[in-house]
C-alpha positions as CSV (number, residue, x, y, z in Angstrom):
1,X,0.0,0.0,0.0
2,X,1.2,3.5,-1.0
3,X,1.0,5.8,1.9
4,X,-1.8,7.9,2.2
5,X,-3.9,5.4,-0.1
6,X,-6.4,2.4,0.1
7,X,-5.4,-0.4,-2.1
8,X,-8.2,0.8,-4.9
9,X,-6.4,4.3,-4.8
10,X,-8.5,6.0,-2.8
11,X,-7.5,8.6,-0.3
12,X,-6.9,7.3,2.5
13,X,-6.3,10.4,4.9
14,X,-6.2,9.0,8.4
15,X,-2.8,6.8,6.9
16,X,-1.1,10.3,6.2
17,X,1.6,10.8,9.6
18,X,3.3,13.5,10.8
19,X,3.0,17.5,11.3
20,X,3.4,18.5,7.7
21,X,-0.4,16.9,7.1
22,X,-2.2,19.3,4.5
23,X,-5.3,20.2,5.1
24,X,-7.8,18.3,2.0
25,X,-9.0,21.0,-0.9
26,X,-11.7,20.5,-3.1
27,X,-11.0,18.2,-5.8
28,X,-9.8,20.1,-9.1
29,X,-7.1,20.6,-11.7
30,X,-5.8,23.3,-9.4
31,X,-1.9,23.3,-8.1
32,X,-3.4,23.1,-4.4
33,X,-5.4,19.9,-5.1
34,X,-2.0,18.7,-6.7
35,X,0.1,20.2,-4.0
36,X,-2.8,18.0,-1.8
37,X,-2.0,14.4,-3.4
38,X,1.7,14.6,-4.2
39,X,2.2,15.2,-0.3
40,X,-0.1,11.9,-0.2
41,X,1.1,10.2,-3.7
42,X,4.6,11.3,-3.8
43,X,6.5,12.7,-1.0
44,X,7.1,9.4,0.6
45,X,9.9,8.4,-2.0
46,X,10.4,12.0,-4.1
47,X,11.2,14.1,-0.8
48,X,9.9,17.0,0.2
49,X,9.5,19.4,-2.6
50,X,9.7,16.6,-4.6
51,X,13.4,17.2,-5.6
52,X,14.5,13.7,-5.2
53,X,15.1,11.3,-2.3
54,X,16.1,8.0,-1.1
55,X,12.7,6.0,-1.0
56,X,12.2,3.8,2.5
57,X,13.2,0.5,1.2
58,X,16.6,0.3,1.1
59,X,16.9,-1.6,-2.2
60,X,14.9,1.0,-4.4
61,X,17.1,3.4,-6.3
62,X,17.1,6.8,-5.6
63,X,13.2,8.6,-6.9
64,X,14.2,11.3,-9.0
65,X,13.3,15.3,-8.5
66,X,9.8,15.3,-10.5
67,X,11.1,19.3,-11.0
68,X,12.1,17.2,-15.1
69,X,8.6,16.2,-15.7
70,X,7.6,19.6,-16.9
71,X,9.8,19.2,-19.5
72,X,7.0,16.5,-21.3
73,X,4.3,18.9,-20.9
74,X,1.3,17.9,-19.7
75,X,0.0,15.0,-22.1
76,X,3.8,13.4,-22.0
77,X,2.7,13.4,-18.3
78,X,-0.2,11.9,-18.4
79,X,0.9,9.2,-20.9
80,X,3.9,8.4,-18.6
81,X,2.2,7.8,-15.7
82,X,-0.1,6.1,-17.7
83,X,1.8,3.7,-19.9
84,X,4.8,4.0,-17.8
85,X,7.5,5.0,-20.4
86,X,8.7,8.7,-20.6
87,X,8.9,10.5,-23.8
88,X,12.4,10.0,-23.9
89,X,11.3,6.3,-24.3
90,X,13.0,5.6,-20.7
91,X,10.5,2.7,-19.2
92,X,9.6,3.2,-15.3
93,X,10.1,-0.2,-13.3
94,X,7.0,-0.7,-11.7
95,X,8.7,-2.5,-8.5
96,X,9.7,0.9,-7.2
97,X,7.4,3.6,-9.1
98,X,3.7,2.9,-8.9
99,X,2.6,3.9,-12.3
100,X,0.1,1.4,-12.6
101,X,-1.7,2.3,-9.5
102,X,-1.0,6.1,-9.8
103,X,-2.0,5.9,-13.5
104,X,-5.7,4.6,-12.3
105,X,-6.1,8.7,-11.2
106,X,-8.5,10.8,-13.4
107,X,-7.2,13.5,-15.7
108,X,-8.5,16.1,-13.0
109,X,-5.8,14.4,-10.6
110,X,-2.9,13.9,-12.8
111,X,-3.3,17.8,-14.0
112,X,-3.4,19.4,-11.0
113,X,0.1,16.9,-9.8
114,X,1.9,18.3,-13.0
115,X,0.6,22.1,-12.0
116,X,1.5,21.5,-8.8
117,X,4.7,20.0,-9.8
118,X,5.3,23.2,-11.9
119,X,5.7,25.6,-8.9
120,X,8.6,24.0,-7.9
């Protein structure tokens, strides 16, 4: 189970821990609603600000600073997280980043995480 999430992909607030806990918006393709779920979806393994960190398990590789994901623009995003291959034609290893299960969000969701990922 992803932190933060049910095993269906639902939020799963009362699994989010510690004092940095946001506050839920309203759902939307807004940078606060993606600001919302990547401290739910992401931080875990990306680091705070998302700028790349060692995920908990030991064994996974180091979860790069997301900060290059603008680069695709917003449907290269989408279609990565979805089909987990990056425009560059890198393919994600599904052991250590959750496409599959993060790829189940709606485009609302998966727009406002590359806004939100564009403030950074």
């Amino acid at each position: 189970m992803i932190m933060g999430m049910s095993d269906d992909m639902k939020l799963a607030p009362d699994a989010m821990l510690g004092p940095s806990r946001l506050e839920m918006p309203e759902k939307a393709a807004t940078v606060e609603w993606g600001e919302y779920r990547a401290s739910v979806l992401c931080q875990v393994c990306h680091g705070v600000g998302l700028l790349g960190n060692q995920p908990p398990d030991p064994a996974s590789p180091p979860a790069p600073d997301l900060r290059t994901t603008q680069s695709w623009g917003l449907d290269g995003f989408i279609k990565t997280i979805r089909e987990g291959v990056t425009p560059s034609d890198r393919h994600l290893d599904a052991a250590f980043m959750p496409w599959k299960q993060i790829g189940h969000l709606d485009d609302v969701e998966l727009e406002a995480l590359y806004k939100y990922i564009g403030t950074l």
